[in-house]
C-alpha positions in Angstrom: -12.4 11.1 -13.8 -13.4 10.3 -10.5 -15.1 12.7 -8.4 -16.8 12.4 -4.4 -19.2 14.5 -3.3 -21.3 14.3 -0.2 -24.8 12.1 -0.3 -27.5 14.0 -2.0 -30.5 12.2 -1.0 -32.2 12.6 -4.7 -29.5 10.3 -6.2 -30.3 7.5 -4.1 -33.2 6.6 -5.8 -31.2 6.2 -9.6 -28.4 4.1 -7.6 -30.3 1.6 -6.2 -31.6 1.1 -9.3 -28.5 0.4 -11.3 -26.6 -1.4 -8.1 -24.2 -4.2 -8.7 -25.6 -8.4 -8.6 -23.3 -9.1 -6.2 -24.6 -6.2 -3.8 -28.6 -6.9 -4.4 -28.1 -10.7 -3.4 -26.3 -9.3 -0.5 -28.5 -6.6 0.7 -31.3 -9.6 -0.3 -29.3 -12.4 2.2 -29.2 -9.3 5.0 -33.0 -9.2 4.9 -33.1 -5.6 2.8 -36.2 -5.5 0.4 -35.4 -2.2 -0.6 -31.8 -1.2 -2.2 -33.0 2.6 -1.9 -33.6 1.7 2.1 -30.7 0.4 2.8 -28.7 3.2 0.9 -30.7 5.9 2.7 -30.4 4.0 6.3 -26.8 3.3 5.7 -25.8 6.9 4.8 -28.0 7.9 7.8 -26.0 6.3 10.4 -22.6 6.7 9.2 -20.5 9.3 10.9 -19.3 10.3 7.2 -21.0 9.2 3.6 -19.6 9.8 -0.3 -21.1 9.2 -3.4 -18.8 8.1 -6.3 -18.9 9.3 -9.6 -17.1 8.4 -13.1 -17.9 9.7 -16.4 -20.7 12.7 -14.7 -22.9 9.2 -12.8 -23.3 8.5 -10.0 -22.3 4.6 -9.6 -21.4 4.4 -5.6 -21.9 5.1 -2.3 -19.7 4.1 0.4 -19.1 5.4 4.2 -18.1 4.5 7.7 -20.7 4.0 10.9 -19.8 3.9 14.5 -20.4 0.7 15.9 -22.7 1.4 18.7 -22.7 -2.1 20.2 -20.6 -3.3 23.1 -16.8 -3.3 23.0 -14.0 -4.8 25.5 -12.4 -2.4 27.9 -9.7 -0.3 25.7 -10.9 -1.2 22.4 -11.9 3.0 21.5 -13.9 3.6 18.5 -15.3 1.0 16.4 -15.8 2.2 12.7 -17.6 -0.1 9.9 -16.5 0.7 6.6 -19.7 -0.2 3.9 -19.8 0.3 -0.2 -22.6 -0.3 -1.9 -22.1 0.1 -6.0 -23.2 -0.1 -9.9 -20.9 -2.9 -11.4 -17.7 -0.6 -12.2 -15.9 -0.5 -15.8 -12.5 -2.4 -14.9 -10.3 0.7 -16.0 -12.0 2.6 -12.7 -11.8 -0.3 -10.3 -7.8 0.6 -9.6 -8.6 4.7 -9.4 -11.2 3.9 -7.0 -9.3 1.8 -4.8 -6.6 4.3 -4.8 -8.6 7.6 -4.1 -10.8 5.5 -1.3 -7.6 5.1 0.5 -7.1 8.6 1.5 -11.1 8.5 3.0 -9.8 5.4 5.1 -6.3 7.7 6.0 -9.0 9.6 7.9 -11.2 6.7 8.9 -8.5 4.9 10.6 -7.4 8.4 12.6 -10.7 8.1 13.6 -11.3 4.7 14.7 -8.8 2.6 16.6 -10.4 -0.5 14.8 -12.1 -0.9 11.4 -14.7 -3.9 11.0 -16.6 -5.3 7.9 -18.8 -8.1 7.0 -19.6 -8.9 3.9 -21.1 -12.1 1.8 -18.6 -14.7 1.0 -19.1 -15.0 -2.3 -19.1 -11.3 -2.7 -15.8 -10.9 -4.5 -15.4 -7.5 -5.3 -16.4 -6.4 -1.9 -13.5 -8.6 -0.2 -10.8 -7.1 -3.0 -12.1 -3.1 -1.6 -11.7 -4.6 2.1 -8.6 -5.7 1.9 -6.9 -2.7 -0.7 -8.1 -0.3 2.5 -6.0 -2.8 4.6 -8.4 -4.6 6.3 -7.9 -9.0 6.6 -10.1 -11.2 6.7 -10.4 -12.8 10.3 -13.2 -15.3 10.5 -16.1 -17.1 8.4 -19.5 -17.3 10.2 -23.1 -17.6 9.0 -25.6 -14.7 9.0 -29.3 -15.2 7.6 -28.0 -19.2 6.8 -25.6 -17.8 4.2 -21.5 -17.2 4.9 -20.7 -13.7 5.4 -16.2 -13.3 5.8 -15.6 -10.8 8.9 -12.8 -7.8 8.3 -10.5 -6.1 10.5 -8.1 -3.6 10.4 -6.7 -2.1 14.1 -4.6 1.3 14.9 -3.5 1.2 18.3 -2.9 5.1 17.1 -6.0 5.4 16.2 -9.0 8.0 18.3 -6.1 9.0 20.8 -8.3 12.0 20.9 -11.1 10.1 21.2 -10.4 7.4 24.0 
């Protein structure tokens, strides 16, 4: 059974420690030296933040931050979607994708438009991103490595919110 619970900072810690390959090159490539840091900085700037847990562990963490940067005129809110995670049993993968979806229900009420970039080579990452929806819309380099940019738009999205 899956269960998500709100970010407890003590299990940050044990999770960054048992993270995924696939997300420690990544957080490596995005200039992170510290897994536990990026969980804990991550977590801090989202606007909401879950842990993930199968079997009574603790094996993700995953939220959405408010892009703060510049957007063009009539954009509204810009959410970015982010999972960081231990490397799941395959019979959770599917359970997980399925209960995330509800969280990005919400999300995309939220935020007119959803962005995410992630390492091109970073497979299981692109398969969450695009089961919440989101395409893929360009390639670019970031730290000399590819990185595949996201997108998913509402135009229904923070009507209470423009």
């Amino acid at each position: 059974m899956i269960t998500f619970d709100t970010v407890r900072p003590e299990v940050i810690p044990g999770l960054a420690l048992r993270l995924s390959q696939a997300d420690l090159v990544e957080l490596e490539r995005r200039g992170w030296r510290s897994p536990a840091d990026a969980i804990r900085e991550a977590v801090a700037a989202s606007s909401e933040a879950f842990t993930a847990s199968w079997d009574g562990e603790v094996r993700a963490v995953f939220g959405v931050a408010e892009w703060r940067g510049e957007t063009p005129e009539g954009m509204g809110r810009v959410g970015m979607p982010w999972m960081l995670c231990a490397a799941p049993p395959p019979h959770v993968q599917m359970t997980f994708m399925r209960m995330a979806e509800e969280v990005m229900e919400r999300w995309s009420r939220t935020f007119r438009t959803l962005i995410a970039c992630v390492d091109a080579e970073h497979t299981r990452a692109r398969r969450w991103l695009v089961s919440l929806g989101l395409h893929p819309v360009n390639e670019q380099q970031h730290n000399g490595f590819p990185v595949i940019g996201f997108m998913r738009h509402n135009p229904q999205g923070d009507s209470a919110n423009v």
